[in-house]
ROGU-138175 format. One record per residue: residue number from 1; x, y, z of N, C-alpha, C in turn; residue in one letter. Coordinates in Angstrom, 2 decimals. Layout:
N
<atom seq="NUM" n_px="X" n_py="Y" n_pz="Z" ca_px="X" ca_py="Y" ca_pz="Z" c_px="X" c_py="Y" c_pz="Z" type="A"/>
...
END
This chain:
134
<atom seq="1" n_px="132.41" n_py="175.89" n_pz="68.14" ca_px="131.86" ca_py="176.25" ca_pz="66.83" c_px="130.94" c_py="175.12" c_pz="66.39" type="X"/>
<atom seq="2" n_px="129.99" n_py="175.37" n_pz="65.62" ca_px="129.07" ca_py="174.50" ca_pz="65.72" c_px="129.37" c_py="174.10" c_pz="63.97" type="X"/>
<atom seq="3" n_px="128.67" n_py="172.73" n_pz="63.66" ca_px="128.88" ca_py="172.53" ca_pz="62.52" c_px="128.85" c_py="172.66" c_pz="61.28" type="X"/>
<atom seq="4" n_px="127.40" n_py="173.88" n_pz="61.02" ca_px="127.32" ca_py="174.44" ca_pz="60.49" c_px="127.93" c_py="175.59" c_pz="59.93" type="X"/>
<atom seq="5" n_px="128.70" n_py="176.63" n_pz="60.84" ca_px="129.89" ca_py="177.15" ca_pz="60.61" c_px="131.18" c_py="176.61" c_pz="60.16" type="X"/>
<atom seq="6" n_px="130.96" n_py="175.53" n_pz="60.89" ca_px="132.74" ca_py="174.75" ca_pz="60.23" c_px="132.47" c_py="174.55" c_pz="58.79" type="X"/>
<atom seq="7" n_px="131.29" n_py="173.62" n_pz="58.94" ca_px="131.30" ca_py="173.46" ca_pz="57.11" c_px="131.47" c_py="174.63" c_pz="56.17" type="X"/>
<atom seq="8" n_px="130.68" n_py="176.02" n_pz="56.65" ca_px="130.45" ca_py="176.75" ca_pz="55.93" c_px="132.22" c_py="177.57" c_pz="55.29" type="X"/>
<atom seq="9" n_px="132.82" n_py="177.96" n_pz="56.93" ca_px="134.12" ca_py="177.71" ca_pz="56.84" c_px="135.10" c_py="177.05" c_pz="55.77" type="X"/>
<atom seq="10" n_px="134.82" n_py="176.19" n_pz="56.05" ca_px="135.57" ca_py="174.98" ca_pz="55.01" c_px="135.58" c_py="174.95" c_pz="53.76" type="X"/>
<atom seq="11" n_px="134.01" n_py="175.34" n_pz="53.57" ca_px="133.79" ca_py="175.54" ca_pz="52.11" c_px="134.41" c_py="176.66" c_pz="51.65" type="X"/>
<atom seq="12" n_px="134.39" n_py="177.76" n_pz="52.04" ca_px="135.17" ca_py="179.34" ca_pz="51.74" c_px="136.42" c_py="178.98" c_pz="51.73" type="X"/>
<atom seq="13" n_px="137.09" n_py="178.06" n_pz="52.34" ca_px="138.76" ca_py="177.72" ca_pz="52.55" c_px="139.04" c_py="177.13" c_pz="51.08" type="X"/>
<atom seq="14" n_px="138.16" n_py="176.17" n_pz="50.57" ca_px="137.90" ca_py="174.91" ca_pz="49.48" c_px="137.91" c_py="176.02" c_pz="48.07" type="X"/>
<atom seq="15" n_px="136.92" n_py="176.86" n_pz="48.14" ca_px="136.97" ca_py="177.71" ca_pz="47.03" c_px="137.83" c_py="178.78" c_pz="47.00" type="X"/>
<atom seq="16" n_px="138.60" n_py="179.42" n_pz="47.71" ca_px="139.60" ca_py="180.19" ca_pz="47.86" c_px="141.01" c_py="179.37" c_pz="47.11" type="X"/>
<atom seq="17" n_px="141.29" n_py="178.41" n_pz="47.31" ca_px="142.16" ca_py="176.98" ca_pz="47.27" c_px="141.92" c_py="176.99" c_pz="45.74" type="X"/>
<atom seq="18" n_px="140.82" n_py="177.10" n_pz="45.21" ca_px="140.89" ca_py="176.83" ca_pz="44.02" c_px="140.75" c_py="177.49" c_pz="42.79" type="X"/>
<atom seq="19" n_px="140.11" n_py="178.82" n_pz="43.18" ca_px="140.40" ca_py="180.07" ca_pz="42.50" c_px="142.07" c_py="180.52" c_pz="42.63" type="X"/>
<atom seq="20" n_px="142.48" n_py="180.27" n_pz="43.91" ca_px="144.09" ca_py="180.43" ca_pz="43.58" c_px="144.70" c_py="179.47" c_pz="42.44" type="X"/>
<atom seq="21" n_px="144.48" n_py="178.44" n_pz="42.11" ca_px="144.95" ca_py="177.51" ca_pz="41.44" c_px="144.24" c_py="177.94" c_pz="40.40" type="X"/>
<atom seq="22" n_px="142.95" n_py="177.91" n_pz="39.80" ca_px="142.58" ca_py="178.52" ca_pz="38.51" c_px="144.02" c_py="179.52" c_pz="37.68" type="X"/>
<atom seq="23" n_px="143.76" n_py="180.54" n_pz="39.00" ca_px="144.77" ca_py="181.95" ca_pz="38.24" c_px="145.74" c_py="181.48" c_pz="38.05" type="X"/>
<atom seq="24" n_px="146.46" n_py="180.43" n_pz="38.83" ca_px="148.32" ca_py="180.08" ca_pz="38.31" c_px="147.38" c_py="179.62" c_pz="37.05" type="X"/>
<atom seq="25" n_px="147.12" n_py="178.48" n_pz="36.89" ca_px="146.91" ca_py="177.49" ca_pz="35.55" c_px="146.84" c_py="178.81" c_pz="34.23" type="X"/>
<atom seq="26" n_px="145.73" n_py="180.05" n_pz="34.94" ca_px="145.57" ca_py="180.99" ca_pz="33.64" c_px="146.84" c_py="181.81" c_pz="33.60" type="X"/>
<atom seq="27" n_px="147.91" n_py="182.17" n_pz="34.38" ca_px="148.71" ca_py="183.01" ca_pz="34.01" c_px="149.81" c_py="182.18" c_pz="32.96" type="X"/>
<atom seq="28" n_px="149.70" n_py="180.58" n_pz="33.32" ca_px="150.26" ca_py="179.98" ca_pz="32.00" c_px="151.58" c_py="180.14" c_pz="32.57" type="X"/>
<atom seq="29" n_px="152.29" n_py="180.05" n_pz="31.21" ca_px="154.26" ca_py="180.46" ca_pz="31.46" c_px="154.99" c_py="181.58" c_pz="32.43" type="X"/>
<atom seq="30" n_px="153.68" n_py="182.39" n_pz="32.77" ca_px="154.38" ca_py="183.42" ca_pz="33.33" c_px="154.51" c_py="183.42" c_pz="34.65" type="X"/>
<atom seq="31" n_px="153.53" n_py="182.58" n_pz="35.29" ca_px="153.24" ca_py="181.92" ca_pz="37.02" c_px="154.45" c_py="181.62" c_pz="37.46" type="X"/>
<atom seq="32" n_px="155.02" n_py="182.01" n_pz="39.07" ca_px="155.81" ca_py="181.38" ca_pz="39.08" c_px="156.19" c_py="180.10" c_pz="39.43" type="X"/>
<atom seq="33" n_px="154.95" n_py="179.38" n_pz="39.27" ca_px="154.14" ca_py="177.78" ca_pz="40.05" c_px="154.95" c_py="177.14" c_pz="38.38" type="X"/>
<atom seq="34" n_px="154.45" n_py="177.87" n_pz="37.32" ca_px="155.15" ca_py="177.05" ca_pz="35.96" c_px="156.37" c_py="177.12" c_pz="35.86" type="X"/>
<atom seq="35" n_px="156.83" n_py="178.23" n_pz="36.25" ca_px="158.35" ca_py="178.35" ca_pz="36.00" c_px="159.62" c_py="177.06" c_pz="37.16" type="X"/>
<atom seq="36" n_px="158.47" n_py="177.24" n_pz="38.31" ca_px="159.61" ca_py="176.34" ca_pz="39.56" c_px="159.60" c_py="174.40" c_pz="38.93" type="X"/>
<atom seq="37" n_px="158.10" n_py="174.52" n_pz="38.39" ca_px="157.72" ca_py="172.95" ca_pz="37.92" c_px="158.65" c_py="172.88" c_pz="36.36" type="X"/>
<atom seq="38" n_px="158.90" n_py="174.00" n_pz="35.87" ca_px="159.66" ca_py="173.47" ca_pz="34.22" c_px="161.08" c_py="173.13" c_pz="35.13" type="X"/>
<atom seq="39" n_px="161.62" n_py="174.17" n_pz="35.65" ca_px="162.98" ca_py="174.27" ca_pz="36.45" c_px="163.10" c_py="172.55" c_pz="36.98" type="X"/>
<atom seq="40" n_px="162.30" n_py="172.24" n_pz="37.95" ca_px="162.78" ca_py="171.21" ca_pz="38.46" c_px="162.16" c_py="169.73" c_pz="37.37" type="X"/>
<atom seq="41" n_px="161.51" n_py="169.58" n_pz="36.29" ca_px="161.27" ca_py="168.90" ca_pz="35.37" c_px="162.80" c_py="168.88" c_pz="34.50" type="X"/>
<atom seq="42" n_px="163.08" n_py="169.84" n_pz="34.41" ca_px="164.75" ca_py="170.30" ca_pz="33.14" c_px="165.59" c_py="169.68" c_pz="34.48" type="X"/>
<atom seq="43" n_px="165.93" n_py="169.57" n_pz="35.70" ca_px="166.86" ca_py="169.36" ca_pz="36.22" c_px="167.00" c_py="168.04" c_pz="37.14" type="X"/>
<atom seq="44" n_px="165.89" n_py="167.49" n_pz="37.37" ca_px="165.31" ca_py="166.06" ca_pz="38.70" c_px="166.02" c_py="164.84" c_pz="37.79" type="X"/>
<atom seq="45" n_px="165.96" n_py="164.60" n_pz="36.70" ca_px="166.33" ca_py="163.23" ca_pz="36.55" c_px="167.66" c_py="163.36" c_pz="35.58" type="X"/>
<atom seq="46" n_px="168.68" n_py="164.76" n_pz="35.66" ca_px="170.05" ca_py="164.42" ca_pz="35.14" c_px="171.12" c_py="163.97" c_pz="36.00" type="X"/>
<atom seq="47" n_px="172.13" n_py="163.31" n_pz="35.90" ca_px="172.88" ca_py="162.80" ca_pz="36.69" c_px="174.28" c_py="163.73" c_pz="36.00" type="X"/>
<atom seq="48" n_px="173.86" n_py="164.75" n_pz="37.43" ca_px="175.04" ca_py="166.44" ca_pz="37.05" c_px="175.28" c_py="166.51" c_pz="38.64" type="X"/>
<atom seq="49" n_px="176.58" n_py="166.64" n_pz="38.97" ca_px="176.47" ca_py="167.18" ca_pz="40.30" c_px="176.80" c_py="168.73" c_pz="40.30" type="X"/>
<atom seq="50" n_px="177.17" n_py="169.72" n_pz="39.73" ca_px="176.93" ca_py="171.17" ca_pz="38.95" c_px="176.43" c_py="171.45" c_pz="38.15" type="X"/>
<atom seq="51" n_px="175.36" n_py="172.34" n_pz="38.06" ca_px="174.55" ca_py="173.05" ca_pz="37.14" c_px="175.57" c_py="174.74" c_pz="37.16" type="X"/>
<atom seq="52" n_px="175.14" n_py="175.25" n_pz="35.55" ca_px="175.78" ca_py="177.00" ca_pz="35.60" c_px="174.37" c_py="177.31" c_pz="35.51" type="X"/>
<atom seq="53" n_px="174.41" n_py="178.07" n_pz="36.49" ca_px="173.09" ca_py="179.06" ca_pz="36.39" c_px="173.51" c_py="180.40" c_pz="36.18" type="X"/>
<atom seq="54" n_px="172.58" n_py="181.29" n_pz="36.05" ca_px="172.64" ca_py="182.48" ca_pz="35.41" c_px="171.51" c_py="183.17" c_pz="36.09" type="X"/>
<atom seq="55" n_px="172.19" n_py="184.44" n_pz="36.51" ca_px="170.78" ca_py="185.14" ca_pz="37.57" c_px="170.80" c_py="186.26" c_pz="36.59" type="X"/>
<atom seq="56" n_px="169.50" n_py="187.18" n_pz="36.75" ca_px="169.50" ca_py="188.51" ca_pz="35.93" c_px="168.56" c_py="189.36" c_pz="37.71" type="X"/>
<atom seq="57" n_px="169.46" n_py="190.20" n_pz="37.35" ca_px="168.81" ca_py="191.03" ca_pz="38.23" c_px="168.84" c_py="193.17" c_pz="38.20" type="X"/>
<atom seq="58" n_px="168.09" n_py="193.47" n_pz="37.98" ca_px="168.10" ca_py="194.63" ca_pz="37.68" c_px="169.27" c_py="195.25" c_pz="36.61" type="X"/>
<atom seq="59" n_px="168.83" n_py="194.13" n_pz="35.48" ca_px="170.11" ca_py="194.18" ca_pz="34.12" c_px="171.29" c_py="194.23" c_pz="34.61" type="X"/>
<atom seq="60" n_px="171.44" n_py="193.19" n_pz="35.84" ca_px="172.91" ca_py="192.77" ca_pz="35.94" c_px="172.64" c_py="191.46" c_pz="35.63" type="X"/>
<atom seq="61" n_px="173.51" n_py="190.68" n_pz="35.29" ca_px="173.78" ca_py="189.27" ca_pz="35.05" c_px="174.84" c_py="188.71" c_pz="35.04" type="X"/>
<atom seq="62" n_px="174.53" n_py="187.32" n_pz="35.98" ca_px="176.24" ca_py="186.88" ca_pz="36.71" c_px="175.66" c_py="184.88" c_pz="36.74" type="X"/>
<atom seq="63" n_px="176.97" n_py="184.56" n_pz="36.20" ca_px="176.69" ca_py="182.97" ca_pz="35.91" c_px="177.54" c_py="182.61" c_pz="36.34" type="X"/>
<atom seq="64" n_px="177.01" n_py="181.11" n_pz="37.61" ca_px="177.70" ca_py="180.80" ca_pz="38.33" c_px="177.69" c_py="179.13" c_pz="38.55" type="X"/>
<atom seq="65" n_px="178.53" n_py="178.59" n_pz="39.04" ca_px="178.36" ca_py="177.22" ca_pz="39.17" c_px="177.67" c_py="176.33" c_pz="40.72" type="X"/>
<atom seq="66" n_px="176.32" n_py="175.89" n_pz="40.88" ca_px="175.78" ca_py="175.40" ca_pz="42.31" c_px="175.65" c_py="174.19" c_pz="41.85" type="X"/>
<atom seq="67" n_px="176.05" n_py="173.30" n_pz="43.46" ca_px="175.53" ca_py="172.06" ca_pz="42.71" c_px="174.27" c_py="171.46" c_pz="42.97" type="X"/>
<atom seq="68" n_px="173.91" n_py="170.77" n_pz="42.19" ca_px="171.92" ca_py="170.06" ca_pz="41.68" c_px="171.60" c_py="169.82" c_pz="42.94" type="X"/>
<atom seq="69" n_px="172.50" n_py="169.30" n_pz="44.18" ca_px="171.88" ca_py="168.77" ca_pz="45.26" c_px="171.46" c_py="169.70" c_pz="46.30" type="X"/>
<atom seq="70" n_px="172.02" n_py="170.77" n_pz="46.43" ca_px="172.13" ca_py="172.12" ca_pz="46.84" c_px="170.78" c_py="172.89" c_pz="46.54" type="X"/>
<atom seq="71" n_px="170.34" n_py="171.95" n_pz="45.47" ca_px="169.45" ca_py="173.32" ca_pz="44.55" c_px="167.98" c_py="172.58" c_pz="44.90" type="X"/>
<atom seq="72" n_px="167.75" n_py="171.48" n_pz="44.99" ca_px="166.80" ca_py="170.69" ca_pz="44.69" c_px="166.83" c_py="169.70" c_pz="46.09" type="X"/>
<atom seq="73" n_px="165.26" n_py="169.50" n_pz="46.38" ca_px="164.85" ca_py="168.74" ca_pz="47.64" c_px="164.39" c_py="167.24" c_pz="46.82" type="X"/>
<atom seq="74" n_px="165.60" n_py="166.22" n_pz="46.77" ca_px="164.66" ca_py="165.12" ca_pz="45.92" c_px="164.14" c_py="164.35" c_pz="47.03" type="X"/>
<atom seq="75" n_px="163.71" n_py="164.03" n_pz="47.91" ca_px="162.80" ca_py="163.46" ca_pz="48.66" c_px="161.64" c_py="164.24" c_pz="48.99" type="X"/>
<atom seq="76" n_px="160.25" n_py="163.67" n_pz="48.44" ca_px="158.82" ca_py="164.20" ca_pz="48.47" c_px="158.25" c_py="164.31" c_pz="50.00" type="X"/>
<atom seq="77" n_px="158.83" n_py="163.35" n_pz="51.08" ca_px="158.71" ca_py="163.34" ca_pz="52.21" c_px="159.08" c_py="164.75" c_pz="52.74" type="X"/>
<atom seq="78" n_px="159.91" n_py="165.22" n_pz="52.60" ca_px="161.00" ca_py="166.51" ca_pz="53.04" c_px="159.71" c_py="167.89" c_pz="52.80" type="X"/>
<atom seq="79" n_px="158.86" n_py="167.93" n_pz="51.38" ca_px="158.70" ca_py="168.78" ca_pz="51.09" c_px="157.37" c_py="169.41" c_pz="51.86" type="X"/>
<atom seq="80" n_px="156.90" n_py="168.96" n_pz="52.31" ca_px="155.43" ca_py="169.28" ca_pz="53.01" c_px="154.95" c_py="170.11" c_pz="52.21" type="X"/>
<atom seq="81" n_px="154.21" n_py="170.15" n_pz="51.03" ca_px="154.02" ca_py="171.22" ca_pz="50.00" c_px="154.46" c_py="172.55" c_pz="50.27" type="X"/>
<atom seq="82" n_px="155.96" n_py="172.27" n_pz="49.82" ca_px="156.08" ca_py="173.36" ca_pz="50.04" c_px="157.14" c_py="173.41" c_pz="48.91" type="X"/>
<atom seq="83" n_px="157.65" n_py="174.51" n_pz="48.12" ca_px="158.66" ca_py="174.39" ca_pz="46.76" c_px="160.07" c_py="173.64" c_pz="46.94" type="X"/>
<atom seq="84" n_px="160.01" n_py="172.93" n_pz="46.15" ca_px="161.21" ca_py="171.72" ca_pz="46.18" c_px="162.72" c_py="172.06" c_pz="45.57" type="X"/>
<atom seq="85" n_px="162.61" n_py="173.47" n_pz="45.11" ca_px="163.86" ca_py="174.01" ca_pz="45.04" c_px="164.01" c_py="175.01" c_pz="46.14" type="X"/>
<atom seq="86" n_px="165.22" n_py="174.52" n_pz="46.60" ca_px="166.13" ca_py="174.80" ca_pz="48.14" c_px="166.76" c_py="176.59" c_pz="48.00" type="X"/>
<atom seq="87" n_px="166.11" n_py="177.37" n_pz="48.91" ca_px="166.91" ca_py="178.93" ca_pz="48.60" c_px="168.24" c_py="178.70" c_pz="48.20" type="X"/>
<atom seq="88" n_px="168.72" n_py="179.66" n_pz="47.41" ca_px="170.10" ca_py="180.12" ca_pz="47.49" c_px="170.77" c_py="180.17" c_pz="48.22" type="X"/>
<atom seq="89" n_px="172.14" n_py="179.66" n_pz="48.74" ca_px="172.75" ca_py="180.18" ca_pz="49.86" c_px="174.36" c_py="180.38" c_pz="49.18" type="X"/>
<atom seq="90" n_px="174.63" n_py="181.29" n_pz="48.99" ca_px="176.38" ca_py="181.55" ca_pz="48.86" c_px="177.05" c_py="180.70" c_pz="49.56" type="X"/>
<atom seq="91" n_px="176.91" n_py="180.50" n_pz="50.70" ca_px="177.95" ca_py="179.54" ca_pz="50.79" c_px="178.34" c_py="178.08" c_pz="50.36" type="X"/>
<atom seq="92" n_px="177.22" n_py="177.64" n_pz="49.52" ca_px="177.43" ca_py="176.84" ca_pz="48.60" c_px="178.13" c_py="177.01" c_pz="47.60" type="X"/>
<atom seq="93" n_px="178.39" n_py="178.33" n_pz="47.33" ca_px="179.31" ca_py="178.78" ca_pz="45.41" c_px="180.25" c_py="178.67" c_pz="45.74" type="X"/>
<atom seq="94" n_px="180.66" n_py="177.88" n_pz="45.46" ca_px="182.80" ca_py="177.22" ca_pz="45.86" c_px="183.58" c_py="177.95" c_pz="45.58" type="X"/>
<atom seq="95" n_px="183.22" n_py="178.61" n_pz="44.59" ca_px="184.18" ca_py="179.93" ca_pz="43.28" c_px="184.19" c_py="181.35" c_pz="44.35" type="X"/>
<atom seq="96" n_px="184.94" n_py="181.56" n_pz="44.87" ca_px="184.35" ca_py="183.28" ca_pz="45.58" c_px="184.45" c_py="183.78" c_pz="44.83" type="X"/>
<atom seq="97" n_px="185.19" n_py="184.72" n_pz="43.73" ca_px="184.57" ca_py="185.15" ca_pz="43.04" c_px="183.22" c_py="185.28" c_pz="42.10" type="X"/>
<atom seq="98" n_px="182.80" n_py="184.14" n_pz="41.96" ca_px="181.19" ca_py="184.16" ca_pz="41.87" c_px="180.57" c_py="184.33" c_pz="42.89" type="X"/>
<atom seq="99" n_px="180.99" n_py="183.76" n_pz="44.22" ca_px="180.04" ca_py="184.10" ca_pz="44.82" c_px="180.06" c_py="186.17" c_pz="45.69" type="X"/>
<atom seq="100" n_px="180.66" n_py="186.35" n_pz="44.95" ca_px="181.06" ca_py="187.96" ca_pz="45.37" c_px="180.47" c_py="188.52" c_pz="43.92" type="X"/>
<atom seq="101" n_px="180.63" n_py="187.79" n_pz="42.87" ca_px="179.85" ca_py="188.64" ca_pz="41.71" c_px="177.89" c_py="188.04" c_pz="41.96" type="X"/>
<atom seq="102" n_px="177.51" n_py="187.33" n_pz="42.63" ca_px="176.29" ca_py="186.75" ca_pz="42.96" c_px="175.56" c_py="187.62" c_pz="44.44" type="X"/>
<atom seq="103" n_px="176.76" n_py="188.05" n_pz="45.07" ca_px="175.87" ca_py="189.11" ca_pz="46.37" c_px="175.85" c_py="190.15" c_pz="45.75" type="X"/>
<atom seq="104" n_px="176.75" n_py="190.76" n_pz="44.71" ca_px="176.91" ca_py="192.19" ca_pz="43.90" c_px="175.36" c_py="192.08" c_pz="42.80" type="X"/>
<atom seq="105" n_px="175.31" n_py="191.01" n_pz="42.50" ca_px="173.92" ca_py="191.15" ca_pz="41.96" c_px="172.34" c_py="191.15" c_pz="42.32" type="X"/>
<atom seq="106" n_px="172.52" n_py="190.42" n_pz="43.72" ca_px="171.13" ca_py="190.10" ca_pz="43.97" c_px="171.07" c_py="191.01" c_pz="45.28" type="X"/>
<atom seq="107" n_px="172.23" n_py="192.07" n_pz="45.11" ca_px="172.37" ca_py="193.25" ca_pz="45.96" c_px="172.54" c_py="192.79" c_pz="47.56" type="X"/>
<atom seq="108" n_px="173.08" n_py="191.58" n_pz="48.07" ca_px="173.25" ca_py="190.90" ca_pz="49.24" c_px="172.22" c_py="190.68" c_pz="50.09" type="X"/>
<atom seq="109" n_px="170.62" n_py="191.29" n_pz="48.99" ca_px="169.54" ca_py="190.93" ca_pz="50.81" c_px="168.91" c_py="189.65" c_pz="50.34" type="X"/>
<atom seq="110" n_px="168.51" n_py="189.06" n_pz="51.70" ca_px="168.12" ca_py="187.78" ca_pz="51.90" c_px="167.44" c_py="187.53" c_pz="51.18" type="X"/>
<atom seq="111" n_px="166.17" n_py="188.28" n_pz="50.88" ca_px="164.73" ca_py="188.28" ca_pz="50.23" c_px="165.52" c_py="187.35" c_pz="48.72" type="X"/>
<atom seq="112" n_px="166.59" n_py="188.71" n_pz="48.12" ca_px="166.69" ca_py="188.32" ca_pz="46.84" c_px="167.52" c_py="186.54" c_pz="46.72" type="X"/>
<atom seq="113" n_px="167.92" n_py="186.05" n_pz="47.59" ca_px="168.73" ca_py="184.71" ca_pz="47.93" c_px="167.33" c_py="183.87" c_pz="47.98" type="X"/>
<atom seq="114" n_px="166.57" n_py="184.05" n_pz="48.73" ca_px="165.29" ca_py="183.07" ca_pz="48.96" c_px="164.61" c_py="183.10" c_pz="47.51" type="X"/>
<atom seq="115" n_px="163.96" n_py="184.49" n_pz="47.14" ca_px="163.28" ca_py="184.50" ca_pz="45.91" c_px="164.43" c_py="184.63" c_pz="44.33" type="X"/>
<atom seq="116" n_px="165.59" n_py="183.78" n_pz="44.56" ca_px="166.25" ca_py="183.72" ca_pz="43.48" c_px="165.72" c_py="182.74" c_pz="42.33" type="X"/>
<atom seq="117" n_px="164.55" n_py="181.99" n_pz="42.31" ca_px="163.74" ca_py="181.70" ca_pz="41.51" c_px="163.13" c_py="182.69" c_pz="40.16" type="X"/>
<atom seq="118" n_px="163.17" n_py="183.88" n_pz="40.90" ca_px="162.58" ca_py="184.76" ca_pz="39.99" c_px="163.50" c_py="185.57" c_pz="39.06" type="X"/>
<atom seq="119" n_px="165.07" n_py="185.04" n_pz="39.30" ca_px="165.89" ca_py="186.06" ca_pz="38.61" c_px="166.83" c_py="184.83" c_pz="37.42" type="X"/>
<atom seq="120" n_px="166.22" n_py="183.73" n_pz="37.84" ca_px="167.18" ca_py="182.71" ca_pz="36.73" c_px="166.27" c_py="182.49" c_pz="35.50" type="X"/>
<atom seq="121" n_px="167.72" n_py="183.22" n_pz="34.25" ca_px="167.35" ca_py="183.32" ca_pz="33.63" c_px="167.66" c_py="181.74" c_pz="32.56" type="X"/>
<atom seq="122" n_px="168.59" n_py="180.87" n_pz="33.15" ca_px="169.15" ca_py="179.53" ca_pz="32.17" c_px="169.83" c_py="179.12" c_pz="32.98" type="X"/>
<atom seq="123" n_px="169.39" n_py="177.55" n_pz="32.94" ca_px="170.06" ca_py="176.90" ca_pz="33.72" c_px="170.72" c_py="175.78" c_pz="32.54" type="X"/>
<atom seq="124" n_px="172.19" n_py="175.24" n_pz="32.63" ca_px="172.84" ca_py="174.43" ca_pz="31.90" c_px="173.70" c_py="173.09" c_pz="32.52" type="X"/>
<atom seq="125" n_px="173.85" n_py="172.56" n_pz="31.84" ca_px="174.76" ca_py="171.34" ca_pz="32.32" c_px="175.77" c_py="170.95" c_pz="31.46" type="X"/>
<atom seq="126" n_px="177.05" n_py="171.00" n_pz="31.67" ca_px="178.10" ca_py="171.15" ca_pz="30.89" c_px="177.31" c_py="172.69" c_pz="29.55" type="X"/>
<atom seq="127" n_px="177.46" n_py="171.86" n_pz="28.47" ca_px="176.92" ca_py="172.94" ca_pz="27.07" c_px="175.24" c_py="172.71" c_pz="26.62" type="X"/>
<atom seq="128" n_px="175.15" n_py="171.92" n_pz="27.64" ca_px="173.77" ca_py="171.20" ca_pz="27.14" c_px="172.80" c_py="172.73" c_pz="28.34" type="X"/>
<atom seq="129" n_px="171.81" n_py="173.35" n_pz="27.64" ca_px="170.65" ca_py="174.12" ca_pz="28.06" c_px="169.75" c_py="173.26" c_pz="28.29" type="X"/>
<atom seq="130" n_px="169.33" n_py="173.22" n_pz="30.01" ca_px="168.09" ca_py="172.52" ca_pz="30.53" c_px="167.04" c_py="173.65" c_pz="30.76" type="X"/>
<atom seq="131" n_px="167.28" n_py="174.83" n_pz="31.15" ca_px="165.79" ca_py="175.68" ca_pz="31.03" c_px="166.71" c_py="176.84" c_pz="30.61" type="X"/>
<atom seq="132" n_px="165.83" n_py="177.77" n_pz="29.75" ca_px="166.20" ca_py="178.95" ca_pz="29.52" c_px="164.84" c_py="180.22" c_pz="29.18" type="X"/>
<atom seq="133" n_px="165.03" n_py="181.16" n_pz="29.92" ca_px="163.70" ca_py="181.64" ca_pz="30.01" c_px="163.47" c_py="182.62" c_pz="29.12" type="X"/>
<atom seq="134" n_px="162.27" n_py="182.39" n_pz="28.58" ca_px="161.69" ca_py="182.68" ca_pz="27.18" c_px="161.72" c_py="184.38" c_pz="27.21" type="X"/>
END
């Protein structure tokens, strides 16, 4: 490929890159780029080893206890841009009964365990509310 293509290339890669980023910045609160950055802003510098979270999913809702380390990638090395809160995995929920009221909600498929970002509705520490969604 000659250099003129690469550049031209590059440039289409460069502005694609940044019209994506425009639209998060314009969708504001509702992005889910704002929601993962408030989440891990409310939760990176408390010293909690359990958070209660609270999932909503097709007007079910089930609150459960995971712990912060489970939830969150704190080394920046680890993350290769890529989202620094860690999927869901049940077998982290110590409680089986939560974690049997947590597959009953997010209906047991994977998708909904990975994209469980999109169903928390408050996250807390002891009584203290670190995010709760508007």
């Amino acid at each position: 490929m000659d250099t003129k293509k690469y550049l031209g290339c590059r440039l289409l890669e460069i502005e694609y890159i940044n019209q994506s980023l425009r639209k998060m910045y314009q969708e504001g609160n509702k992005s889910i780029y704002k929601k993962t950055q408030t989440i891990v802003q409310a939760i990176k510098n408390i010293n909690a080893k359990f958070l209660t979270i609270t999932l909503k999913c097709d007007n079910e809702e089930v609150t459960f206890k995971y712990r912060k380390d489970d939830m969150l990638i704190l080394n920046d090395f680890d993350l290769d841009n890529k989202n620094p809160l860690i999927s869901l995995y049940a077998v982290y929920i110590s409680n089986k009964k939560e974690r049997e009221s947590v597959d009953k909600v997010l209906k047991g498929k994977e998708e909904n365990y990975d994209n469980y970002l999109n169903f928390i509705t408050e996250i807390k520490w002891g009584k203290k509310i670190l995010y709760k969604e508007k």
